[in-house]
Backbone as CSV, one residue per row, in Angstrom:
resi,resn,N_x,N_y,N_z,CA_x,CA_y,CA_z,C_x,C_y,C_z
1,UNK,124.300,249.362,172.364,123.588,250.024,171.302,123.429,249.038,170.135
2,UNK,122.452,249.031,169.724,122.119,247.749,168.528,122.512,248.622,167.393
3,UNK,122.871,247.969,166.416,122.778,248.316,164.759,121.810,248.827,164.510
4,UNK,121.611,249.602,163.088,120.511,249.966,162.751,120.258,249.354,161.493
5,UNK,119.544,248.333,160.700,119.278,248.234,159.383,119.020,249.244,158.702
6,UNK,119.610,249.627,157.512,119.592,250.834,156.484,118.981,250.500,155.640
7,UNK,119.053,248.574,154.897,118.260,248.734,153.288,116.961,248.239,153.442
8,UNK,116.231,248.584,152.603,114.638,248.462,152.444,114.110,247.828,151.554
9,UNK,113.852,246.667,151.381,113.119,246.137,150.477,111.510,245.670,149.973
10,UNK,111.161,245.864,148.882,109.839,245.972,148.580,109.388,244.390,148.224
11,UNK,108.723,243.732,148.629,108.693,242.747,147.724,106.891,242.160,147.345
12,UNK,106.326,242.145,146.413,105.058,241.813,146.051,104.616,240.151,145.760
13,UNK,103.665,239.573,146.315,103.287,238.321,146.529,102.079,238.306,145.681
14,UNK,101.636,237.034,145.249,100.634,236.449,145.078,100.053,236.176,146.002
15,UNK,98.549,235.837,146.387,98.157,235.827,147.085,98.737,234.288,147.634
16,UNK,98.432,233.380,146.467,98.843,231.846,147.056,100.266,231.760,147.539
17,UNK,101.355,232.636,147.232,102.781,232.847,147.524,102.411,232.730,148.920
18,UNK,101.786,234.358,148.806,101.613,234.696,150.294,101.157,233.708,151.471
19,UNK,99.896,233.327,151.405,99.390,231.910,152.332,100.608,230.661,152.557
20,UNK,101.593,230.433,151.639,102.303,229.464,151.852,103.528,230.392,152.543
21,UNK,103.971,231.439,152.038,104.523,232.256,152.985,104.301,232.014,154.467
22,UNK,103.285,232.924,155.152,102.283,232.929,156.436,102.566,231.237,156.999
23,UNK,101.697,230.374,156.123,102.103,228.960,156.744,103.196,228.634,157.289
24,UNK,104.162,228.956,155.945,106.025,228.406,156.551,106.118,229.438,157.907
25,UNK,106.080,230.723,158.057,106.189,230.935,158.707,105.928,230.949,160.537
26,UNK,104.723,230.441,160.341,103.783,230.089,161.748,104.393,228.573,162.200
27,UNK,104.889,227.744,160.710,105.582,226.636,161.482,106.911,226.534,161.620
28,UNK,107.798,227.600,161.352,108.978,227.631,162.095,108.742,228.531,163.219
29,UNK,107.355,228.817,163.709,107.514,229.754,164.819,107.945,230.967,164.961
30,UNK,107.987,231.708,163.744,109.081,233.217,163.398,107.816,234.278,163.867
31,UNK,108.844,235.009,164.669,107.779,235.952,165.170,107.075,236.862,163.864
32,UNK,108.033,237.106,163.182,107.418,238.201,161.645,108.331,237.788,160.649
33,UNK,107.377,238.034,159.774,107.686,237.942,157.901,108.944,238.124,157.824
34,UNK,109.555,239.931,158.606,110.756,240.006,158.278,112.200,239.238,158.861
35,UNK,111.701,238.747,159.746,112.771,237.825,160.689,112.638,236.475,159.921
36,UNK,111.692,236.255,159.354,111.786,234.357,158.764,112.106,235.178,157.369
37,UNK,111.863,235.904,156.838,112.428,236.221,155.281,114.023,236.202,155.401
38,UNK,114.786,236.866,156.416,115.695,237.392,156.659,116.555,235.646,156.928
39,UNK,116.201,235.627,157.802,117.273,234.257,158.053,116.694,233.247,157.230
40,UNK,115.830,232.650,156.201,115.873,231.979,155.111,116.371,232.718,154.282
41,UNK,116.680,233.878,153.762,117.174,234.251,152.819,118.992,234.260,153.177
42,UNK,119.105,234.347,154.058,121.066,234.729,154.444,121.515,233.383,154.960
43,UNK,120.513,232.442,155.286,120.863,230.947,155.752,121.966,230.266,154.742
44,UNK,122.886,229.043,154.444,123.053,228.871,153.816,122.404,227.813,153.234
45,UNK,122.639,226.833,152.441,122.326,226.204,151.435,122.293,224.648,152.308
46,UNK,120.796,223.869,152.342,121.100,222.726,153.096,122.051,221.859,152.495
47,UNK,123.117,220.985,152.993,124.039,220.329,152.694,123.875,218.411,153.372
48,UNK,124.544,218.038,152.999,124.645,216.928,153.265,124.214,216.145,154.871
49,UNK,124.939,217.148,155.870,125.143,217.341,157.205,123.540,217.775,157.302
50,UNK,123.330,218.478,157.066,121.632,218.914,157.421,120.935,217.750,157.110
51,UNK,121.188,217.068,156.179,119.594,216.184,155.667,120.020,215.116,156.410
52,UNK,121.068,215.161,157.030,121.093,214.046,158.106,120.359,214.393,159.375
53,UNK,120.866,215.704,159.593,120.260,216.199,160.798,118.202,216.470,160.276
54,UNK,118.218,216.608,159.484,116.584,216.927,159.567,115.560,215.506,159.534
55,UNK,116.792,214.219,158.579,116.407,213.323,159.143,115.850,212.619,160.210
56,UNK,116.947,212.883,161.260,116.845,212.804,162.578,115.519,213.351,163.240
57,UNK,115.689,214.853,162.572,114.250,215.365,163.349,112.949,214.874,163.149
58,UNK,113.089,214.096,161.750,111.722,213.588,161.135,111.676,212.710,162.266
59,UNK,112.637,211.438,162.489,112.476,210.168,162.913,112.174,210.891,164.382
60,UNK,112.918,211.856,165.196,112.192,211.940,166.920,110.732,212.413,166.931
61,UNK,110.181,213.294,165.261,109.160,213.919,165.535,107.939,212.406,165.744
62,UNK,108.202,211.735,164.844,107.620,210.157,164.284,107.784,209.480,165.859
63,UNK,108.349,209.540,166.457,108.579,208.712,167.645,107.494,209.435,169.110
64,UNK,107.836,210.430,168.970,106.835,211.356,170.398,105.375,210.328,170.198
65,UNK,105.027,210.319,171.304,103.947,209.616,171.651,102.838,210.669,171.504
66,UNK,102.792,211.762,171.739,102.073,212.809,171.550,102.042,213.844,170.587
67,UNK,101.699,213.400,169.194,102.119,214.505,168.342,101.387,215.011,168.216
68,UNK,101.368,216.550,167.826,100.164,217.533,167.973,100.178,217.867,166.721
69,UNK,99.332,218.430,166.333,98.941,219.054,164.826,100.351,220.264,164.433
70,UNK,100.660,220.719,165.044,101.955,221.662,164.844,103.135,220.975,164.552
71,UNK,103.299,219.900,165.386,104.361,219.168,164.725,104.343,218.457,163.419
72,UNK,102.748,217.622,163.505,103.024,217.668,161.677,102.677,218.563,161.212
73,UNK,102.739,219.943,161.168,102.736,220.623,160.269,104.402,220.970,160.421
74,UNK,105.366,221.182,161.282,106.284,221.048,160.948,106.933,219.618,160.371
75,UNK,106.676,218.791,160.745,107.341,217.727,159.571,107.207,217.487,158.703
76,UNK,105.538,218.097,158.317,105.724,218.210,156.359,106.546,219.730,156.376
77,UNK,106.846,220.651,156.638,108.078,221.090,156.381,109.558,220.768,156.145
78,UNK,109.675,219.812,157.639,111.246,218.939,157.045,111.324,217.913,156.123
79,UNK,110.132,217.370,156.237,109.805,216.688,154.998,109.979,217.079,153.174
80,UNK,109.556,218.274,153.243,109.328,219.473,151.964,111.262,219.764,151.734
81,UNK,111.535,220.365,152.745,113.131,220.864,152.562,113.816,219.762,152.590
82,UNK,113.385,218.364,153.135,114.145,217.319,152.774,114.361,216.914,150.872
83,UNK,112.941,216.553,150.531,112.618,215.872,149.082,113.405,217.523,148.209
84,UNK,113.288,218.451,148.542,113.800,219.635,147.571,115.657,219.891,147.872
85,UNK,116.106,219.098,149.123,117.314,219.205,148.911,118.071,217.831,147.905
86,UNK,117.078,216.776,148.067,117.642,215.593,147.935,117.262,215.816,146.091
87,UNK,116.412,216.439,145.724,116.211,216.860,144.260,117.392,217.654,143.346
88,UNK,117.436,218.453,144.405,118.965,219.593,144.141,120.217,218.818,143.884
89,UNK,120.543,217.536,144.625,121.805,217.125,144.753,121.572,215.670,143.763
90,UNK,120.255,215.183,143.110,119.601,214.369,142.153,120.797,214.791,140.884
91,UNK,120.138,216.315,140.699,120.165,216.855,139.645,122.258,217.665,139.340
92,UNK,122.865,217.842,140.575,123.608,218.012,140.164,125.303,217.029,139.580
């Protein structure tokens, strides 16, 4: 028997929110809004260990002989969460 989620949340976008919303979402592949809202929001906080690891992913994505338009659109994603973690840890 699965759980049932009980709380409900409302949340209102801009339209441009929204489109960059939709985008992130289509390039992590999340089936719906509420499943990529949900685990970016309860994820924790990228750390040190990650920007090594997303590193990595940049450099195998950079290496495939065949990159398709989806993959760079995911690597300007790891790209994006890279420069905004490495800003975060700039600043503290």
């Amino acid at each position: 028997m699965t759980e049932r989620r009980e709380k409900f949340v409302k949340v209102r976008f801009f339209e441009e929110e929204f489109s960059l919303l939709e985008t992130l979402r289509r390039t992590a592949r999340s089936e719906s809004r509420a499943e990529f809202l949900r685990r970016r929001a309860l994820e924790p906080e990228i750390g040190t260990g990650a920007i090594a690891e997303l590193i990595g992913r940049v450099a195998d994505t950079l290496n495939s002989v065949d990159v398709a338009p989806e993959q760079l659109d995911h690597l300007a994603l790891l790209l994006d969460r890279l420069t905004l973690e490495l800003r975060r840890m700039q600043r503290s």
